[in-house]
TINU-786359 format. One line per field, with one value per residue (C-alpha): x negated, y negated, z negated; residue number from 1. Coordinates in steps of 0.2 Angstrom, whole numbers, plus 5000, padded with zeros to 4 digits. Each point is the difference from the previous one (the first is absolute). Layout:
c1 = (X,...)
c2 = (Y,...)
c3 = (Z,...)
seq = (NUM,...)
***
This chain:
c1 = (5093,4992,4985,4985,4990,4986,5012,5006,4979,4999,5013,4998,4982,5004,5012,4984,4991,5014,5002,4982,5001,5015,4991,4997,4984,4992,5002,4995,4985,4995,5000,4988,4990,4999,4998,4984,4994,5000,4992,4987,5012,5002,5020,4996,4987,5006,5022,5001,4992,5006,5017,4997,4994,5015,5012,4990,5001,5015,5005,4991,5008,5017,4994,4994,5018,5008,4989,4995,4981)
c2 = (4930,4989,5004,4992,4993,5011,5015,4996,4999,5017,5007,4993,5007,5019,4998,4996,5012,5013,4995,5004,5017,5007,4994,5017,5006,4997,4981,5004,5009,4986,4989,5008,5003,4982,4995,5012,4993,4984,5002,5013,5014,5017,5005,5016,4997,4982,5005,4995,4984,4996,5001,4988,4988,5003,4996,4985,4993,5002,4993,4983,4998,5001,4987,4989,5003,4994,4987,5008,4995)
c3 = (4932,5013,5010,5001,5015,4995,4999,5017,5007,4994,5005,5017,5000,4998,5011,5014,4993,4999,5021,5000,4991,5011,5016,5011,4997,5015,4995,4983,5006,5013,4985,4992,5013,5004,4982,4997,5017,4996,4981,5005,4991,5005,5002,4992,4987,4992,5005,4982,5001,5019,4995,4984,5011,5013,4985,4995,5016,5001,4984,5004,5019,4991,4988,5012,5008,4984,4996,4984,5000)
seq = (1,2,3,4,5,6,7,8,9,10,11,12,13,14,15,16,17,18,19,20,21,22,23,24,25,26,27,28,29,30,31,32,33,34,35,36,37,38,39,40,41,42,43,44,45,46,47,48,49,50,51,52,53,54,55,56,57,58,59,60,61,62,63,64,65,66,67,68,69)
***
């Protein structure tokens, strides 16, 4: 069975966002501090929504770094 180049893209984005999730916490909570800073958020009130916003972020630097868009 072969794999296809979007297989790959996918698998190489959970891989970032699998770095992201096993970061210490103190990195993990400095992210989200810093993401609910910088979009009016609160890190307790919106966790949910910071931490959607985190992934997406994430998502669309590695597909600049693929040349995916």
């Amino acid at each position: 069975m072969s794999v296809t180049s979007h297989e790959i893209k996918a698998e190489g984005i959970l891989d970032e966002l699998y770095e992201l999730d096993q970061a210490g916490d103190t990195e993990l909570d400095r992210r989200i501090t810093e993401y609910g800073i910088d979009h009016g958020l609160h890190a307790d009130d919106d966790r949910d929504t910071i931490i959607h916003g985190i992934a997406e972020e994430e998502i669309d630097l590695w597909m600049e770094r693929a040349d995916c868009v």
